[in-house]
N, C-alpha and C positions, 0 to 999 in steps of 0.2 A: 495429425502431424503438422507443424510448422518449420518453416522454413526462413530460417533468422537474415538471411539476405534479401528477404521477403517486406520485412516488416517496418515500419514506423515506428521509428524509437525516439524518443526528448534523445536532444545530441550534447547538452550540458547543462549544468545548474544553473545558468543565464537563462537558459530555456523555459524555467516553470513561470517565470514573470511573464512568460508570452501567455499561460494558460487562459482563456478567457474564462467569466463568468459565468454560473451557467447549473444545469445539472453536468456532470463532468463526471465521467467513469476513470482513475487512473491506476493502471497494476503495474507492479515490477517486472521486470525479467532477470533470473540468473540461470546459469549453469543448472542448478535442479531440476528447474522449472520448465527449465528448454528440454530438458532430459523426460521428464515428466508429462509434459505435452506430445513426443511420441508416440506417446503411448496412451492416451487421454485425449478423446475425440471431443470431450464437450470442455478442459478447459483449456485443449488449444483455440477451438472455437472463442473461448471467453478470453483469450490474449492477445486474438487479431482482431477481435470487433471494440472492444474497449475503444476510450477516445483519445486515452494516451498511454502509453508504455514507458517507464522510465529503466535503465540501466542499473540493475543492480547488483553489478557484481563485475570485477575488472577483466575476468574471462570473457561477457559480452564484449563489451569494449572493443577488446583486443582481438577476438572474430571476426567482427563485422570489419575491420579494417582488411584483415588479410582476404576477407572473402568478399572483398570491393562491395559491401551490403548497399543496398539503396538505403541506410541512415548510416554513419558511422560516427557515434557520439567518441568527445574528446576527451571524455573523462565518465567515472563511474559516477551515477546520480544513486546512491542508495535508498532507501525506503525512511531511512531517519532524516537521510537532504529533504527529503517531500515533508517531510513533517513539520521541521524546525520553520522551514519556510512556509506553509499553510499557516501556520500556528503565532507566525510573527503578524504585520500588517502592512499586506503586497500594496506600493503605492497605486494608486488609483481606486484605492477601495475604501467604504466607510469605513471610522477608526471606533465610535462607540455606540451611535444611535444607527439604526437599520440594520442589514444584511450587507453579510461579507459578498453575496449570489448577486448583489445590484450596486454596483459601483455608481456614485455620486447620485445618487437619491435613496428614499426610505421606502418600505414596502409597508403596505396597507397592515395595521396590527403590531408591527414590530417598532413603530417609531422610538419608543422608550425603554426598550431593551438593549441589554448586550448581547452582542454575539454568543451564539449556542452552538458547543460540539456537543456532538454523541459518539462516545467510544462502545460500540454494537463488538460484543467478542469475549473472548475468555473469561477467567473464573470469576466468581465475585471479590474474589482476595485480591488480585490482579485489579481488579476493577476500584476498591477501595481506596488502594496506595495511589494508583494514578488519580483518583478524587485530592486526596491529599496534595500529592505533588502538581495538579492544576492550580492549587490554592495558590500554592506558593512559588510557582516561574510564571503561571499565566494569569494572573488574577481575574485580568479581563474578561475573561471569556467562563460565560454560564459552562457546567459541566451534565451533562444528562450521561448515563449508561445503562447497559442492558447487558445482560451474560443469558446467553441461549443455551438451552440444554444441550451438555457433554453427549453427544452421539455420533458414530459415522453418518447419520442422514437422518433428515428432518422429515416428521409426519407433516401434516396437513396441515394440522393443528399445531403446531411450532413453527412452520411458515407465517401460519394467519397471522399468530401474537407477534413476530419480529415484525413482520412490517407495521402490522399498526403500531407495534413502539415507535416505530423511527417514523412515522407519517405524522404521531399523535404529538412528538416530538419538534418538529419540525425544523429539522436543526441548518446552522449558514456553513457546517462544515460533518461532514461523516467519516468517521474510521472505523472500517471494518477488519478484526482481529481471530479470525480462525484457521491461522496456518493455510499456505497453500499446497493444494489446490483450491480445497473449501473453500474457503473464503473470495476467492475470483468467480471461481462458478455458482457460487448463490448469488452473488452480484448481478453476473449476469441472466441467469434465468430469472431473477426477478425483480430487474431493473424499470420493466414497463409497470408494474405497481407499486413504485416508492414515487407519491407524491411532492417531492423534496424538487429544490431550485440549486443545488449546492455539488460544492464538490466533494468526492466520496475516492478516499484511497483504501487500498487491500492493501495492512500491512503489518500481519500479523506480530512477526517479533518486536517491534518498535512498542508494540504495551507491554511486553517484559523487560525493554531495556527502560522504558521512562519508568514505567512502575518498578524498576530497581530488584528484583526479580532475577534476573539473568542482566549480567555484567558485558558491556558491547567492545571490544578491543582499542586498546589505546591507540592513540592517535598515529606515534611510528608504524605501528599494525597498520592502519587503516591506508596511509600514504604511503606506505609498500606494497598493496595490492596485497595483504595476508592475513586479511580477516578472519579467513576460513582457517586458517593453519592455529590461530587466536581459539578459535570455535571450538576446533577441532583438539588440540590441546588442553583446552579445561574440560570439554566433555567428551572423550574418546569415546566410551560405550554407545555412548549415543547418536555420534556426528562420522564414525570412522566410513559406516557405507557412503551413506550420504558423502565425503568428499574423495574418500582414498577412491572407490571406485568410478563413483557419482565425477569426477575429473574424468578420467580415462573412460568412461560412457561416452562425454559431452566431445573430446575430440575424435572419439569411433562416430559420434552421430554426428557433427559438423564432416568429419569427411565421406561420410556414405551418403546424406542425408544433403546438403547442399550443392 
């Protein structure tokens, strides 16, 4: 169980430019997720140890205000904010030679390289198109991916192989894409053997909306705080628990729960 009055939340999109350098764990939070942790002992654990939490969804927002949280962000920082901005070139950091992980110097090996993401997550189709579409918005940046086998939980042996992709990789930025909760709690349990210097976001939909896949709500949508209703309207079948009730959970569990 978490407790959103509790937590360290990034309080605006001014904020990620404060992110240092670094290995860096950062996950979202919304309304689901807070709901979701409830009831999920290991990935509320993996949403208050992480190193940052960003706002993703204007229901946080607007809780942490009314329930005087010790963060109370000023605005929603989405999972796509974190990406656009990882993805551009935060000043103070190399622009082509070295590592994005070491601001104004090169690291040993990488002198003559570009910057390298790893998109670790979804299908290999998903993984394709976003090869694609890196071509052509980021050219800069070397593109490595990985698609782990479709299961609720990972053997032994599909542990072992992800991490050494992403170790063998060794990339100056990580995105990890397997819907939460998955996706925050493999991070976290096995955060201590990913030998990476970089930062690493959990954030699953942001490779179906770049990989063009699943369409993200226009921009009135987004600056009205009605994303979800956006969501919710093109995929009813699929999105109706998750928000008709998944709402009316998240202000039963902010008022019992806080």
């Amino acid at each position: 169980m978490i407790k959103l009055k509790d937590l360290n939340i990034i309080e605006s999109l001014d904020a990620l430019s404060r992110i240092p350098p670094g290995k860096i764990l950062i996950n979202t939070i919304n309304a689901h997720s807070y709901n979701t942790a409830q009831k999920d002992a290991l990935f509320a654990e993996a949403l208050q140890n992480g190193d940052y939490l960003i706002p993703d969804g204007a229901s946080i927002v607007k809780a942490c205000r009314w329930l005087k949280a010790k963060s109370r962000p000023t605005e929603r920082v989405a999972g796509w904010d974190l990406f656009e901005f990882e993805m551009g070139v935060p000043a103070g950091f190399p622009k082509v030679e070295g590592t994005v992980c070491e601001p104004g110097g090169e690291s040993d090996g990488m002198k003559n390289r570009r910057r390298r993401v790893m998109f670790m997550g979804s299908s290999e189709k998903v993984l394709s198109l976003i090869r694609k579409r890196m071509s052509e918005v980021y050219p800069q940046w070397e593109v490595v991916t990985y698609s782990p086998p479709y299961k609720p939980e990972f053997s032994d042996e599909d542990n072992e192989a992800i991490i050494s992709a992403i170790n063998d990789a060794d990339p100056d930025l990580l995105w990890i894409g397997m819907t939460a909760p998955k996706q925050e709690k493999w991070a976290y349990a096995n955060w201590d053997r990913l030998n990476i210097r970089c930062h690493v976001g959990t954030i699953g939909a942001v490779f179906d909306f770049f990989a063009g896949t699943y369409k993200r709500a226009p921009l009135w949508w987004q600056e009205h705080s009605l994303e979800w209703l956006y969501r919710l309207l093109k995929e009813p079948r699929r999105m109706w628990r998750r928000y008709l009730i998944g709402n009316a959970l998240f202000l039963w569990n902010i008022l019992v729960n806080e």
